[in-house]
N, C-alpha and C positions, 0 to 999 in steps of 0.2 A: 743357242741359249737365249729363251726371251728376256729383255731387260725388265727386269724390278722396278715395279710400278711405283710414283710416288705420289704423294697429298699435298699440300701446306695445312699447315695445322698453328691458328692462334697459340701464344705463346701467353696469352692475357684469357679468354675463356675457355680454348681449348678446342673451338670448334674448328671445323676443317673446310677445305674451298679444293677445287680440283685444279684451279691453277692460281698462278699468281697474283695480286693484287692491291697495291697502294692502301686498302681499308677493309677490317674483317666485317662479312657481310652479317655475322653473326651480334658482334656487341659494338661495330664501326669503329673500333682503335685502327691507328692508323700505325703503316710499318711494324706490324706485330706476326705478322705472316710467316712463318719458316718451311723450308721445308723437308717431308719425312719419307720414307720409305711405308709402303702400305705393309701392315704385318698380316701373317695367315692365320688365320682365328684357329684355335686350338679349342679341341672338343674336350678336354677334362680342364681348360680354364676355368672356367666359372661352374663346375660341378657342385662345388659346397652350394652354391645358389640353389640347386636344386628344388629343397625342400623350403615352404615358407613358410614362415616366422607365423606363430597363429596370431590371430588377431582377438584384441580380450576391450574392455572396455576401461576407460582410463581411469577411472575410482577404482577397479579391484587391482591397478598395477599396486606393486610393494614398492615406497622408494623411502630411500636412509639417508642421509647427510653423507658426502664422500666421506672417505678417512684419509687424514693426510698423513704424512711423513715428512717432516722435516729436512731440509741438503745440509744442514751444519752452518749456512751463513744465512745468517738473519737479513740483510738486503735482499740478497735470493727469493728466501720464504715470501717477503714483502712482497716481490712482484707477483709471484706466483699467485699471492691468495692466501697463504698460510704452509704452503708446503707444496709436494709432489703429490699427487693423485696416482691410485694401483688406476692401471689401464687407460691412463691418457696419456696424448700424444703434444707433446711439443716444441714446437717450431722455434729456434734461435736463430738469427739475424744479424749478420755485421761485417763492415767492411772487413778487408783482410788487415791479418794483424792486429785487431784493436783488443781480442782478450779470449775470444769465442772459447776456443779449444782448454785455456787457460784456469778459466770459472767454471767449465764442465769438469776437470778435472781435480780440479782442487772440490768441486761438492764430491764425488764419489767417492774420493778418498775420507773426507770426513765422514760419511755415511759409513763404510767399511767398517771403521777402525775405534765407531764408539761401541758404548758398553753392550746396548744389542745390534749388533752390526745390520746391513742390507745385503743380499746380493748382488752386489755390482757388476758390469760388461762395459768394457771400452772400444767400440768396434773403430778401427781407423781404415780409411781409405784412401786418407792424404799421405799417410806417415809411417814409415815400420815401426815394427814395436822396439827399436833399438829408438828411434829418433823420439818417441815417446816417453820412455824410460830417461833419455838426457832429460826433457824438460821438464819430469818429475823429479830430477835429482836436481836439478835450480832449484825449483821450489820449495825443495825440502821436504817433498813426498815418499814415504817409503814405500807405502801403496799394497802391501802385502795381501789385503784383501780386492784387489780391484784386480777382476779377471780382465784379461787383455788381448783382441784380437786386431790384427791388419787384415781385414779383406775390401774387397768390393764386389763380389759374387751377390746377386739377393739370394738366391736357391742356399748358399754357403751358411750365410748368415743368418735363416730364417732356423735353419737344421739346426745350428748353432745355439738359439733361440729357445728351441726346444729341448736340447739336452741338459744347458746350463741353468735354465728356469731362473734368470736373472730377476730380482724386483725392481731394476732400474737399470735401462739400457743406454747409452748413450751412441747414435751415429753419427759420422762425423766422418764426412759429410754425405747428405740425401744426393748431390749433383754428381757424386762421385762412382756412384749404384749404378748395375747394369745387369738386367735379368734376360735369361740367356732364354727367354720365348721371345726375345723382340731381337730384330736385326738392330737396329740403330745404333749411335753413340752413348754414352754414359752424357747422362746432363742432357740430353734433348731432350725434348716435348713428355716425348711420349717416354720416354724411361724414368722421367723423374716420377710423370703421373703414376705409371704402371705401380713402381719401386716403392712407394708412400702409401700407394692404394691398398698395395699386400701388407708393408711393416703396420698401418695402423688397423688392420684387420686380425692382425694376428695380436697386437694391444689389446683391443675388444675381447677376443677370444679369449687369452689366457692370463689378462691382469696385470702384462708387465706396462710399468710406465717407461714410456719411449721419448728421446729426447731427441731430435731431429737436430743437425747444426746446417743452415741455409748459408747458399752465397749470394751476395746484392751484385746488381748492376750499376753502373756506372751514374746511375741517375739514384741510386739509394734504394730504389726496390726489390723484392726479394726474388732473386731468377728463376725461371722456370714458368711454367703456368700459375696463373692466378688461382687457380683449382686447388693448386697447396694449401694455397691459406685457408680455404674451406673445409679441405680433409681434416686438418686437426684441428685440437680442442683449442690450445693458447701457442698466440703468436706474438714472440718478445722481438725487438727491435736493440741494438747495441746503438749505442748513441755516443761520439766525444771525438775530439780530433789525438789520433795517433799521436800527436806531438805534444797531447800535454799527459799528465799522469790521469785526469778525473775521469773517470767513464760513466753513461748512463745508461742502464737496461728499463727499456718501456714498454709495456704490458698493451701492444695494439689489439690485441682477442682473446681474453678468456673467458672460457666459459662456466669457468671454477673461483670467478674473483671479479674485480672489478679493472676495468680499462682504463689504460693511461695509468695506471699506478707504474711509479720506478723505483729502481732500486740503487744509491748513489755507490760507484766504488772509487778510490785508488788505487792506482797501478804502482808495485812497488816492487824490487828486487825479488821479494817473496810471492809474485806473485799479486792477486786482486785483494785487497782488501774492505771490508762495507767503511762507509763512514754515518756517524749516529747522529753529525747534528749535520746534516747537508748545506745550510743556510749561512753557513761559514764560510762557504765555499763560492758561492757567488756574491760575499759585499767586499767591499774594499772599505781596505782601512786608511783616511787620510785623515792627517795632522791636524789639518786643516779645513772648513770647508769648502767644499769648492761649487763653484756654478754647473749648471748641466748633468746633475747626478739628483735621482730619487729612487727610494724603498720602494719595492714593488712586491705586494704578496699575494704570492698567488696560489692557487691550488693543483696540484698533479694526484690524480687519483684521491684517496684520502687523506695524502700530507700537505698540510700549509708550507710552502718555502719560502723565505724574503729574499728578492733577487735586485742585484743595486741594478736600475737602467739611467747609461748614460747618455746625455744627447750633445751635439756638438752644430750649432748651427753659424755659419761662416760665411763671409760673402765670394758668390760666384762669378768666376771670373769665368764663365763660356756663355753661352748664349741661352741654353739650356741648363738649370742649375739641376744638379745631382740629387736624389734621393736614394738611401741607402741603409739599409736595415738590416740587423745577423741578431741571429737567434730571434725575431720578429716577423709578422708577414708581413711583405715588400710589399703588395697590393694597401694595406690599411693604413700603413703609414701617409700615403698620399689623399686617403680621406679624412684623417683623424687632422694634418693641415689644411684641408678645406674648411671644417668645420672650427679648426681654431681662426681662420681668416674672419670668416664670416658673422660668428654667435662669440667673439671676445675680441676683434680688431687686431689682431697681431699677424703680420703678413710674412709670408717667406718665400713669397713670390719670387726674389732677387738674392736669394740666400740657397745655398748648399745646406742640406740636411744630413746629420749622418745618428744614426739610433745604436746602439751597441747593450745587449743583455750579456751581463760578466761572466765570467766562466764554462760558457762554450753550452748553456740551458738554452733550449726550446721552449718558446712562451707561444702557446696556439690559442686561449682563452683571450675573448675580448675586454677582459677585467683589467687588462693590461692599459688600457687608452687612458685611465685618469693620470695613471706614474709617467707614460710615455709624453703627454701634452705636458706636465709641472715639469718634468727633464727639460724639452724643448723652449717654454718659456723661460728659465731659467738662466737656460745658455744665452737665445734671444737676449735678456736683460743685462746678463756678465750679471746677476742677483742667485747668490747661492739659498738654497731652502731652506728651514731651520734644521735644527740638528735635533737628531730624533723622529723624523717625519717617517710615516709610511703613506702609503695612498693603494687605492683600488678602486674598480669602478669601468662598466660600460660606455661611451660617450656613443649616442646617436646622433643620425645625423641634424635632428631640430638643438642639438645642443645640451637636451638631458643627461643627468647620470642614472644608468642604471644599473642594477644591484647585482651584486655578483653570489652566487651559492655561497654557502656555508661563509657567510660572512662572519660567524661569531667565533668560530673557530680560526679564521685568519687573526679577530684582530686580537683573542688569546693569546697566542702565537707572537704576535707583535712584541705584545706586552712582556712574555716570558724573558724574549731577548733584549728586555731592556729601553723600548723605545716607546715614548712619551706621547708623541702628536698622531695623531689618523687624521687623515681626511678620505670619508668613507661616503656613497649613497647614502641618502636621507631613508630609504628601506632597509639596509643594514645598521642601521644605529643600535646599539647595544639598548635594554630595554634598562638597565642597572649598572651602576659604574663597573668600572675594570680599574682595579687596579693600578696606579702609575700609568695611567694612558688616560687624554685628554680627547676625546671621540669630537671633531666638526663634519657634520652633518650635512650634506649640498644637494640640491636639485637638479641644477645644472651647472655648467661650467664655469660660465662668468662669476657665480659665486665660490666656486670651488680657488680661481684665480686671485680674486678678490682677497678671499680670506688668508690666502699663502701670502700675497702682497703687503698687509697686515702686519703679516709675522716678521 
């Protein structure tokens, strides 16, 4: 019997090497290499190919605004865009355990069960439909309209597909798939590509919208070939530490909405629920003022959120003092203290740094450096900020602030919830008062310092 030939095949673009190799010679990721068994190419595979698609020119194409459909939770909608799309595909994301299965099942069931219901399908391939059924009945799901299968066949599923003419499908999970033209395991390379290439082809085809549920690696990224993420339309990211209740879903691709928008939930006995004013959720409330804490607003998608950052600067007892940063980029932290040594004289050369954004949020926008430096000198001085303070703001490295988008809708946002003082870029300054909010206005930092010192 001859032995069955094998490939390595990137696990990141997808391309293949005939032997093994430390870096793919294709996109050069390094240890991304697996390897696979060569499959025998099937002559009615790609038969629908056959025929080609005519070619017309792009002014007489016909094109309509999608039409959405609502999941019944309005955090959901948000991320999405406004809703579900007939015939798109989308990718969910998230460690285990953090809600995945939880939020898909709880939107089908509200789709089902209002006045014009959806066709719903719950395809599982982690779970029998008995083990599903329990955690619909935690929930307090009856579920009477949400059709319900365990498989992991594609051939099974696809037929399935077809009969039940679902308007919203749910898999769960893409890793779990195994189409019986490939030898391989379920979850390799080439069966996730295969398994996602047919489900969002048949999306295309016949208008059902497809909700993929992904598993991550061990580094956060989502397993499989990187190829996934381009097959389908929008790719959500689950966001929050298992250990608290708050969860975040972030909108890394779509191409029905805008990116980086989230959608804030908690986790509660009943299951996810949205929360409406999210901004509650990352300030702390103390008694008293204290040192090392500033309002920071920032932007996610198109919501303003105020997030408290605190800083804690202490002296170093190693040789080499600590730099430390969560929910912040570690890399910026250590130049936003370069540039505070240098362009306002405050040194922390002999001091441990430590930066902490509250409630377990991801701050990736540079708007963050004005709240991050006023936390930092703060702590530096044991000098708490005024109360009522927000701040925002770029810091370059000569020392400028630079302005951050949609500055007016931030410091709106400020003002709604109640707080007084901005310290904002001198290009965001409101052009007309705001309401209960006292706008200062900076160019660069030493003045931004300055005027908090004042206060």
């Amino acid at each position: 019997m001859a032995k069955p030939k094998s490939q390595f095949v990137c696990s990141e673009c997808g391309g293949t090497a005939p032997k093994w190799q430390g870096q793919c010679p294709h996109c050069e990721a390094w240890n991304t290499l697996v390897e696979a068994r060569v499959e025998a190419s099937s002559p009615n595979r790609f038969a629908m190919l056959a025929a080609a698609a005519p070619v017309q020119s792009l002014a007489d194409v016909r094109a309509q605004d999608a039409t959405r459909f609502s999941t019944g939770i309005d955090e959901f909608d948000r991320v999405l865009g406004g809703g579900l799309v007939a015939g798109a595909v989308v990718l969910l994301g998230g460690d285990p355990g953090i809600g995945k299965s939880t939020l898909l099942l709880q939107a089908l069931a509200a789709m089902a069960d209002r006045a014009k219901p959806q066709r719903v399908l719950y395809v599982s391939g982690e779970e029998s439909a008995a083990q599903v059924a329990l955690r619909a009945r935690r929930l307090g799901i009856e579920g009477r309209g949400v059709r319900l299968m365990a498989e992991i066949a594609l051939e099974r599923i696809l037929s399935t597909l077809a009969a039940e003419t679902p308007e919203v499908a749910v898999i769960d999970s893409i890793q779990t798939l195994y189409s019986g033209e490939l030898q391989s395991a379920p979850g390799s390379v080439a069966q996730v590509r295969e398994c996602a290439a047919q489900l969002t082809r048949t999306a295309k085809q016949t208008g059902v919208c497809l909700v993929l549920v992904g598993h991550v690696t061990k580094e956060g990224a989502l397993a499989g070939p990187r190829v996934l993420e381009h097959m389908v339309d929008t790719v959500l990211y689950f966001e929050g530490d298992t250990h608290s209740s708050f969860r975040l879903v972030r909108a890394i691709k779509n191409r029905f909405g805008a990116v980086n928008e989230i959608g804030v939930f908690a986790m509660t006995d009943r299951g996810l629920r949205g929360v409406s004013n999210p901004s509650a959720l990352f300030l702390s409330h103390h008694e008293q003022q204290v040192a090392g804490s500033c309002v920071l607003v920032t932007q996610e998608g198109s919501r303003p959120l105020l997030v408290e950052i605190q800083a804690l600067v202490d002296t170093a007892h190693v040789p080499n003092p600590r730099r430390l940063s969560v929910g912040l980029e570690p890399q910026r932290l250590a130049l936003l203290l370069a540039v505070l040594h240098r362009h306002a004289g405050v040194a922390t050369f002999d001091q441990d740094v430590f930066v902490n954004a509250v409630g377990g949020v991801r701050i990736q926008e540079p708007a963050a450096d004005l709240a991050v430096l006023a936390a930092i000198v703060s702590s530096v001085r044991n000098q708490p900020l005024p109360r009522g303070l927000v701040a925002f703001g770029e810091i370059g490295l000569a020392g400028e602030v630079r302005p951050a988008p949609r500055g007016q809708e931030r410091l709106r946002e400020a003002a709604k919830l109640g707080f007084s003082l901005a310290v904002v870029p001198k290009a965001n300054a409101p052009k007309g008062r705001i309401e209960g909010l006292e706008v200062i206005a900076v160019e660069r930092l030493e003045q931004a310092l300055e005027a908090l010192k004042r206060r």
